[in-house]
C-alpha positions in Angstrom: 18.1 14.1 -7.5 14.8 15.5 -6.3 11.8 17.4 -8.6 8.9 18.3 -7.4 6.6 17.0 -11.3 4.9 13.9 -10.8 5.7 12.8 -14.1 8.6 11.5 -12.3 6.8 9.2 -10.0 5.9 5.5 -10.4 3.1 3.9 -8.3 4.1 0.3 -7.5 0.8 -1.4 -6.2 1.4 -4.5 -4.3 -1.1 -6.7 -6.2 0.2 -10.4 -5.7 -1.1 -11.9 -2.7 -3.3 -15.1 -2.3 -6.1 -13.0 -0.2 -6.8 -16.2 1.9 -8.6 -14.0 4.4 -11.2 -13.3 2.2 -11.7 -17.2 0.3 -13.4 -19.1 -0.5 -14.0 -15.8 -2.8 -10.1 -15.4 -3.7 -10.3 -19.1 -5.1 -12.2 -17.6 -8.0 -10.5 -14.0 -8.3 -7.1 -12.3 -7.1 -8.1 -9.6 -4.0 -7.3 -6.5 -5.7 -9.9 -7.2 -8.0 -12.8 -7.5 -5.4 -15.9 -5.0 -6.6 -15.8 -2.1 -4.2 -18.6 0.8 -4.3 -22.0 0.9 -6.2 -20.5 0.4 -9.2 -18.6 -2.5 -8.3 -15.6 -1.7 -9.6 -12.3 -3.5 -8.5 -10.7 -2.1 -5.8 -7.6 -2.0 -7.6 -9.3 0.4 -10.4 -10.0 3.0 -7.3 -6.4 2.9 -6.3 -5.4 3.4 -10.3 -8.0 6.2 -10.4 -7.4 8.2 -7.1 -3.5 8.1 -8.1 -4.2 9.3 -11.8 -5.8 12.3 -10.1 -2.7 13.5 -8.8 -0.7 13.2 -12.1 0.0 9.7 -11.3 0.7 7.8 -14.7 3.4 5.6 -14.5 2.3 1.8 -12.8 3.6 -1.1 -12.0 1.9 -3.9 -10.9 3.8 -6.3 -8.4 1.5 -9.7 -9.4 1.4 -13.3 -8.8 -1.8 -15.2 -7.8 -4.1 -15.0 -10.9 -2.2 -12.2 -12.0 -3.8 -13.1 -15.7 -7.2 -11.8 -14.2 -5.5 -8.4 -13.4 -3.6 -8.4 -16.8 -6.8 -8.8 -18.7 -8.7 -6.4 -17.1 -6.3 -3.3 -16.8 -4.4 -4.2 -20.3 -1.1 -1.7 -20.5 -3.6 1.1 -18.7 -4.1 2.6 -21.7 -7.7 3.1 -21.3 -7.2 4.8 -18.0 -4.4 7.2 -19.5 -1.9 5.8 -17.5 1.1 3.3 -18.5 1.2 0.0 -16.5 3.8 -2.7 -16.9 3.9 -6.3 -14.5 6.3 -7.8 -12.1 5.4 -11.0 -11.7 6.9 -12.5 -8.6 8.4 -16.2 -8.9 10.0 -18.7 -6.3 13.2 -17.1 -6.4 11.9 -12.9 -5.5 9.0 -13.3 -3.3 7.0 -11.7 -0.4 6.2 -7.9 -0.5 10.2 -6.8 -0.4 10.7 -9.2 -3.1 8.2 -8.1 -5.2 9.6 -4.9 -5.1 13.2 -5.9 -5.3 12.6 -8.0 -8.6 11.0 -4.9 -10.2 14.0 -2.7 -9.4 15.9 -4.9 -10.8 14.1 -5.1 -14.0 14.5 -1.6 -14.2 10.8 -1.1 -14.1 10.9 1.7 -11.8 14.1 3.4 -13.5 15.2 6.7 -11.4 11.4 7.6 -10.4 10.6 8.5 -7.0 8.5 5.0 -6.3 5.1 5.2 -4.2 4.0 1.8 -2.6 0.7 1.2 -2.2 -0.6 -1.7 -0.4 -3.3 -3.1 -3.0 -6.2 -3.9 -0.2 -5.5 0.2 1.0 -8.5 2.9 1.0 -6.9 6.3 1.8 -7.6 9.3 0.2 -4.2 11.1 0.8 -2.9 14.3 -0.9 -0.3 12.5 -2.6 1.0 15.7 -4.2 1.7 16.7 -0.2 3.1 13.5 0.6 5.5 13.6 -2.7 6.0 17.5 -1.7 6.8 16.3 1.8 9.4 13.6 1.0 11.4 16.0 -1.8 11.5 19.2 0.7 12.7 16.8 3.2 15.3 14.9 1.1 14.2 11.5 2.3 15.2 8.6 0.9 11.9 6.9 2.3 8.5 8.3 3.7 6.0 6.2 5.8 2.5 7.2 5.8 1.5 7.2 9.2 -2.2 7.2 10.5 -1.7 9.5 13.7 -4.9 6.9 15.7 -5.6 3.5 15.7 -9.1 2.0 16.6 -8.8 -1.1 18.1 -11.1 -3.8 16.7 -12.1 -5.3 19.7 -13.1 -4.1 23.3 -10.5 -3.1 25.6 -10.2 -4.2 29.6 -8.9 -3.1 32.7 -8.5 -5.2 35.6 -7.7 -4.9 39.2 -5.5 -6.9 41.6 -8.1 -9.6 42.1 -9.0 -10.0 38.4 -12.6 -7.3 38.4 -13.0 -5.5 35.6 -13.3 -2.3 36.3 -13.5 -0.4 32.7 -14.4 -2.3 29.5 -14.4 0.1 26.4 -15.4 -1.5 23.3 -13.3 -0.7 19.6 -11.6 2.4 21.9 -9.4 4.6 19.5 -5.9 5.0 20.8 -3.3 7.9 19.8 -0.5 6.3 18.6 1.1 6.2 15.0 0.5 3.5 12.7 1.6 2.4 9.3 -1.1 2.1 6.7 0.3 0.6 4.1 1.7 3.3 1.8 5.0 5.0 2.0 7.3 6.6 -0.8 11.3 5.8 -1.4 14.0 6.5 -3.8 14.9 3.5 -6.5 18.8 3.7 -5.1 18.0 2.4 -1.6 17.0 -0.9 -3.2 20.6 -1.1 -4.8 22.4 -3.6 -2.3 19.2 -4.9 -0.4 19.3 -8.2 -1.6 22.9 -8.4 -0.1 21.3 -7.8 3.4 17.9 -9.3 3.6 18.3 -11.3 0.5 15.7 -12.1 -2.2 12.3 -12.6 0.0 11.7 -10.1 2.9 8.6 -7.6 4.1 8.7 -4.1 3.1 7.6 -3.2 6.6 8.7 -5.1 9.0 12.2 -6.0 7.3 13.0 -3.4 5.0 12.0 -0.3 6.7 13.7 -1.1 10.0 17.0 -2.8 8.3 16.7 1.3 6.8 16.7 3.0 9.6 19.5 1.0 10.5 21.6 1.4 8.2 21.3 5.4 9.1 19.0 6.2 5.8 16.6 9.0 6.2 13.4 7.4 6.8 10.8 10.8 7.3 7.0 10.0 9.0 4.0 11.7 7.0 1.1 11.7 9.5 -2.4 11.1 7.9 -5.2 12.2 9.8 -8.2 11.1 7.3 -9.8 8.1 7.3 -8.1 4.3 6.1 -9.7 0.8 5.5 -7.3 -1.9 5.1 -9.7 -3.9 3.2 -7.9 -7.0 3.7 -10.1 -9.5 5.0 -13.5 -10.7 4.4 -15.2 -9.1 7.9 -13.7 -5.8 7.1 -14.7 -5.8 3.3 -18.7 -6.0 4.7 -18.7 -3.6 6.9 -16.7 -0.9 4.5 -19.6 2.1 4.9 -19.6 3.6 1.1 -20.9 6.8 2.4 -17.8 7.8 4.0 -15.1 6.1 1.6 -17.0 7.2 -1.7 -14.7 10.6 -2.2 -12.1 7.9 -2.8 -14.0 5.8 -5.5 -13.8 6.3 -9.0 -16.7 8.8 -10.8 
């Protein structure tokens, strides 16, 4: 069931949302394709690129609002030496789970090992590790894990009579975190729908329902750095110095 070539991997890169943290700029264009870097490049082209590095070829693009716009741009991928194909959600498979589900179900992912990839992510993980790490460990899903967490605004302690004794602005806590990537095997989608039916969230309903259900759900821990570029606040103050090893040459 399990080989360690990446030719038997396909990236499924969550691409469909309406971004409304970041209008009245996502009126005009879908999120994923917001110009990152000093080239200005989508930041869906990064993703494409940093996977392709690892042997990454095979795509699929879970789309919906102004999915045309992504279509247009990235074509079948050929240009990018990669193969991408589209899942376009609809009113009946919806939400990140149902994305996901409606592509299995197309047989778009047939019996590759399937990496999600949250399409407002920045992370430069090894994903040969993290495949290496899910194989050797016979998982049937692997959560990428950030091992720290810096909170994004400033943190209080109080004492019985309501003074503050310690105020710590953006303080970093140590405790794991999902970033929005994790890998799984096509076969644990097989009789989803019959539990969480056709619109759920891949983290908060179909990871938990796994665990559950006694699957073997393994933790990668990440210790680089991760911008969920998902808003328009965070995409100003994304610092191209230190994200620019994941940005396309």
């Amino acid at each position: 069931m399990y080989s360690n070539k990446l030719e038997n991997v396909v990236a499924s890169i969550l691409a469909g949302g309406e971004g409304t943290r970041f209008k009245p700029y996502t009126e005009i264009i879908p999120k994923p394709m917001i110009p990152i870097g000093c080239e200005e490049k989508p930041l869906l082209e990064h993703i494409v690129c940093w996977l392709k590095k690892f042997g990454v070829t095979k795509f699929v693009f879970l789309v919906g609002y102004r999915w045309r716009q992504i279509r247009n741009y990235f074509g079948d991928g050929s240009r990018y030496g990669v193969s991408i194909s589209y899942s376009l959600d609809d009113e009946e498979y919806h939400n990140t789970g149902g994305a996901l589900l409606k592509a299995f179900k197309s047989n778009l992912f047939e019996n590759n090992t399937i990496i999600v990839w949250y399409g407002d992510i920045i992370a430069p993980i090894n994903v040969s590790n993290l495949i290496m790490f899910h194989r050797n460990g016979k998982a049937d899903a692997t959560v990428v894990l950030a091992d720290k967490y810096q909170v994004p605004v400033g943190v209080a302690k109080i004492d019985n009579l309501n003074n503050v004794v310690e105020l710590v602005e953006k303080p970093w806590l140590n405790f794991y975190v999902s970033i929005g990537v994790l890998v799984m095997e096509p076969y644990i989608l097989k009789n989803v729908e019959n539990y969480l039916g056709k619109s759920f969230d891949i983290m908060s309903d179909l990871v938990p329902w796994l665990i559950r259900k006694g699957f073997s759900v393994k933790a990668y821990i990440y210790n680089d750095f991760w911008y969920d570029v998902g808003s328009l606040e965070r995409y100003v103050k994304l610092d191209y110095n230190v994200i620019k090893k994941f940005l396309c040459e």
